[in-house]
C-alpha positions in Angstrom: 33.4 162.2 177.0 33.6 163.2 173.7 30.8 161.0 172.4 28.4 159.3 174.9 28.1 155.7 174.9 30.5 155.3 171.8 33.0 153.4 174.4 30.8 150.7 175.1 30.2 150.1 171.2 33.5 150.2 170.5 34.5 147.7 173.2 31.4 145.6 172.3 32.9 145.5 168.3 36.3 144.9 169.1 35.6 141.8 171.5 33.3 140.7 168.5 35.9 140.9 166.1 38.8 139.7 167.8 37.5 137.2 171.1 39.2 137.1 174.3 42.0 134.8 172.8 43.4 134.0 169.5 40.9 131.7 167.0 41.4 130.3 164.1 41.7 132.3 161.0 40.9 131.6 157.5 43.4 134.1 155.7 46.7 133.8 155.6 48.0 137.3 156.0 50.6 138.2 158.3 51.6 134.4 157.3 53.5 133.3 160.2 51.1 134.4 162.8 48.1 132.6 161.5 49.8 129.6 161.1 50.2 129.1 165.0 46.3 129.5 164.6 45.6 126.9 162.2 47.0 123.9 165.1 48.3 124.1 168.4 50.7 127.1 168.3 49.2 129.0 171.1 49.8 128.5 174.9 47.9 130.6 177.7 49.8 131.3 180.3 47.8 132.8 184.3 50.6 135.4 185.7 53.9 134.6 186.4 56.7 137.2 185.8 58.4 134.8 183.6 56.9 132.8 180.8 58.7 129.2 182.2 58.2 126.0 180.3 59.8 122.5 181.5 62.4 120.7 179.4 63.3 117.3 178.5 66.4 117.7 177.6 68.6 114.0 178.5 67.7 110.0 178.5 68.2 107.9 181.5 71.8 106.7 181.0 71.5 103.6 184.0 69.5 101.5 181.7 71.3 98.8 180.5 71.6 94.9 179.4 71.0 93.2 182.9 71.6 90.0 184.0 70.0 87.8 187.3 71.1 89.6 190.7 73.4 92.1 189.0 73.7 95.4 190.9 71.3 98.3 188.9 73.3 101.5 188.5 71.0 103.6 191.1 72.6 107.3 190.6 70.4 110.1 190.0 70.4 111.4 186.4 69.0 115.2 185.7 67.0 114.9 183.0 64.5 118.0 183.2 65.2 121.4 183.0 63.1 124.8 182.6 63.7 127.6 180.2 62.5 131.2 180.9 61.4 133.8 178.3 60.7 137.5 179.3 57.0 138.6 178.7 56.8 141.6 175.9 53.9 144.3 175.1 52.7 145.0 172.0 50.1 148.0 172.1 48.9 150.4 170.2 45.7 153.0 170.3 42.4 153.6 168.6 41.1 157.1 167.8 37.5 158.7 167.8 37.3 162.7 167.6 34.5 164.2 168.2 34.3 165.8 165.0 34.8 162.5 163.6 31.3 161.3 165.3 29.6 164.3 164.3 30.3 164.3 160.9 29.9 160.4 160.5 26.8 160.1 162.3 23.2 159.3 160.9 23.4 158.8 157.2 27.4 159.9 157.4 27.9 155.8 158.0 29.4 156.1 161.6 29.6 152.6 162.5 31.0 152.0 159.2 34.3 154.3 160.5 34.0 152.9 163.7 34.3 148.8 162.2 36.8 150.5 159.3 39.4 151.4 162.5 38.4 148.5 164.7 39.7 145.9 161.1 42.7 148.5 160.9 43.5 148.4 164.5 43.5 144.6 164.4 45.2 144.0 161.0 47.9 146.6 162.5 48.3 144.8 165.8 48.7 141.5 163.7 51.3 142.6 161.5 53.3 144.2 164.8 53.1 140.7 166.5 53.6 139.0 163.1 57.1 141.2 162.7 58.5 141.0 165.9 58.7 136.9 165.5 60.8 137.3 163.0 63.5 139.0 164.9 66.8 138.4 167.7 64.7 140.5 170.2 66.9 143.5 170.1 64.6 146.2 168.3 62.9 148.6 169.9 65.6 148.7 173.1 65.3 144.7 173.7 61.5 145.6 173.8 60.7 143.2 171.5 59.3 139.5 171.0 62.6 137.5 170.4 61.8 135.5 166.9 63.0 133.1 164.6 66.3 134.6 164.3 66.9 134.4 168.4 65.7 131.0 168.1 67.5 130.2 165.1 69.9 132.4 164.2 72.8 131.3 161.3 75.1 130.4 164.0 73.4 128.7 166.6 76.0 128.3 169.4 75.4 131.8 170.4 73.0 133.5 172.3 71.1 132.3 175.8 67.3 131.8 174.4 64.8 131.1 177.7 68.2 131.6 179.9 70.0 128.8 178.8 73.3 129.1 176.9 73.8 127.7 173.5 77.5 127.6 173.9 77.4 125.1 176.7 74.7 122.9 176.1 74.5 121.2 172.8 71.1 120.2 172.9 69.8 123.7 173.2 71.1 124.1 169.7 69.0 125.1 166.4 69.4 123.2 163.1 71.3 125.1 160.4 72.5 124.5 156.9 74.2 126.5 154.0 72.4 127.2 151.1 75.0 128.4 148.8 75.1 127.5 145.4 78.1 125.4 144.1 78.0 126.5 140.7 74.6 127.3 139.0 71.7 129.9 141.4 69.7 127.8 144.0 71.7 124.3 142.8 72.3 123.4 146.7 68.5 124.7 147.4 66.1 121.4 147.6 69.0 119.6 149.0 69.8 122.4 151.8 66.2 122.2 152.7 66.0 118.7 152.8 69.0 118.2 155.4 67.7 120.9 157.5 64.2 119.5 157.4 65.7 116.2 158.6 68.0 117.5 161.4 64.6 119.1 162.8 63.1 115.9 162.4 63.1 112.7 164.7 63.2 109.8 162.2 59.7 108.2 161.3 57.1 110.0 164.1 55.5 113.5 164.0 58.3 115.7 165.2 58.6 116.7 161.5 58.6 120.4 160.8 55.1 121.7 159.8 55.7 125.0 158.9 58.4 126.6 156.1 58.4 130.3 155.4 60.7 132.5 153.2 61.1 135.6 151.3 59.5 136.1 148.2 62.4 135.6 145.8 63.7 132.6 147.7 60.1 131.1 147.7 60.1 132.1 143.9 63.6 129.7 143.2 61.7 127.0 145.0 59.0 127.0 142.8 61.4 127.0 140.0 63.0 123.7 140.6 60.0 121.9 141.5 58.5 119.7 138.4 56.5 121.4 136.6 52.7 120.2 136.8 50.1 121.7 134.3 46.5 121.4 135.6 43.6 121.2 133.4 40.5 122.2 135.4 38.4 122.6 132.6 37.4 122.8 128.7 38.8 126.5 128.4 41.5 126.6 131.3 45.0 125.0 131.5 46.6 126.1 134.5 50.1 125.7 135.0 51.0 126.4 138.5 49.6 126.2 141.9 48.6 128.8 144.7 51.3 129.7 146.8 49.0 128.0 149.7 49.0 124.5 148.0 52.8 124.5 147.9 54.6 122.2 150.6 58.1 120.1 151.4 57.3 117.0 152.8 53.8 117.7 154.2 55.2 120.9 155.7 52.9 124.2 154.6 55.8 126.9 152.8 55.1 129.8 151.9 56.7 133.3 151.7 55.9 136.4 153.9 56.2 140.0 153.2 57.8 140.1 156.3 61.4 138.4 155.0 62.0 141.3 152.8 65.0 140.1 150.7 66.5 137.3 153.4 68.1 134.9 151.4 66.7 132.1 153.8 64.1 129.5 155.2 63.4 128.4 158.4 61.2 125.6 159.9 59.7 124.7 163.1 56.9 122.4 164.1 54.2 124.4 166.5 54.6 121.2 168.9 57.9 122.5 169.9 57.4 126.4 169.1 54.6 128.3 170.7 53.4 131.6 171.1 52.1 132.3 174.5 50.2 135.1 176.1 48.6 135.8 179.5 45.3 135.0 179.4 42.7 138.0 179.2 45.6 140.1 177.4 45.3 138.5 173.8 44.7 142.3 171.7 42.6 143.5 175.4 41.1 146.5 175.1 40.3 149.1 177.7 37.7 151.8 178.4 38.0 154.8 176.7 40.1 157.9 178.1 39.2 161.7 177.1 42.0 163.5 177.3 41.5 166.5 179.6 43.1 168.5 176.1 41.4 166.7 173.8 37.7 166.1 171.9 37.9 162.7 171.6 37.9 158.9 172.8 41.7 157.2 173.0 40.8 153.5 173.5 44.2 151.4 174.3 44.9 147.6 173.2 47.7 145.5 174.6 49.1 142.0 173.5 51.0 140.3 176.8 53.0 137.3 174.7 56.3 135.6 174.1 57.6 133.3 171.4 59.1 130.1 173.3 60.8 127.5 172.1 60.2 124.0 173.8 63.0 122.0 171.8 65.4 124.3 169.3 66.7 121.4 168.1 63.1 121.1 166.5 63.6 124.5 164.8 65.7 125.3 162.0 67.1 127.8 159.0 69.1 127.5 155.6 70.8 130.2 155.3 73.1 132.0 152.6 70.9 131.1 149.9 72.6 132.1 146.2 
């Protein structure tokens, strides 16, 4: 080994730092990952080659006004169904040279290196995780975690998320709406929000969205045509806006990520109907150190097991086209 002992401290920081399983966090970095930390976003899967979560997908049609001795409809209706999602890794690998430890140790401040690359190594594995839900799942040769934009792509009677195909069965369907102006930029933008937030919705219970996220210059235009508020905290200070965290539609946290780039959209879900699962014991797992036979130093691997599923895509929506 390169450096006696340094494995177990190493494994010993890392499962300080980041648990056995994702826990709550108080930042909001790497924005649309933490919010599946902040309710009930994850799900823990034990084995299984498939990540497969049941369906309720129909009502029970025999129900009906009834009178006296009248004969009930007794036919079977098929009202469950199951949707499967393909397990994806996410790993990446954590460093210490020998020379490294020499020159770090004592007064050189080596456990300050060692936490340095152990907060690097997690913030990196976040943002990788945090990426890959935004996408259709075709990056990386189909390697990747199929995202918002498999779930809810701008047309959504294409594609097969979980193995069922959108083309065929209505009700596996995303919400959508346009947000192209009609004559003045973002005009159509609170109201293309609005009618997408309520196609996700289910009328007056809590299958409301609860999470919007955008790009930075779409976020921006929201802001814009929100009433302006000015806040006056105190004797010296009149502040005239609010942190992007205190911003909301309808109760719904919205907020941009870094992530969107320049995507001239929004989408919503509600974490009761989209979840991030992983197989338990492989949430950011890391394993004993290898020294490479060619090598002076400790390689120490970490792999995320996980999926984004969707439970309901009707529940899950995007405006798209934004101008």
């Amino acid at each position: 080994m390169a450096a006696p002992n340094l494995g177990q401290a190493v494994a010993s920081a890392w499962e300080t730092k980041v648990g056995r399983k994702p826990t709550d966090n108080i930042h909001d970095s790497y924005w649309l990952l933490h919010q599946f930390d902040k309710g009930n976003g994850y799900l823990e899967r034990n084995g299984g080659r498939l990540c497969e979560v049941s369906l309720e997908f129909a009502i029970n049609t025999t129900f009906k006004a009834y009178d006296d001795l009248e004969t009930l409809d007794t036919t079977r209706v098929d009202v469950f169904d199951a949707a499967q999602y393909n397990w994806k890794q996410i790993a990446g690998t954590v460093t210490m040279s020998a020379k490294e430890v020499a020159f770090t140790q004592g007064e050189g401040g080596k456990f300050d290196l060692l936490a340095a690359k152990l907060e690097n190594a997690k913030n990196s594995h976040d943002y990788e995780i945090n990426r890959q839900m935004y996408t259709d799942g075709t990056g990386t040769g189909g390697k990747e975690i199929g995202g918002l934009e498999l779930l809810s792509p701008t047309l959504p009677t294409t594609g097969s998320p979980g193995g069922i195909n959108r083309a065929t069965y209505t009700w596996w369907r995303s919400q959508t709406q346009s947000g192209a102006k009609t004559t003045a930029a973002y005009d159509n933008l609170r109201s293309s929000i609005t009618a997408c937030y309520n196609d996700c919705s289910t009328g007056v219970n809590n299958a409301h969205p609860t999470g919007l996220v955008s790009s930075q210059t779409i976020f921006q235009a929201y802001e814009g045509i929100l009433v302006a508020v000015e806040q006056i905290t105190d004797k010296r200070n009149a502040d005239i806006a609010f942190k992007g965290e205190n911003i909301a539609f309808k109760g719904a946290k919205f907020a941009f990520d870094e992530e969107m780039g320049t995507t001239a959209s929004v989408y919503m879900w509600n974490t009761d109907f989209l979840k991030l699962a992983y197989q338990a014991g492989f949430w950011k797992k890391m394993y004993p150190p290898v020294d490479p036979s060619n090598q002076t130093a400790d390689v120490y691997k970490i792999l995320t097991i996980c999926t984004l599923v969707a439970l309901a895509c009707r529940r899950i929506g995007k405006v798209h086209t934004i101008t």
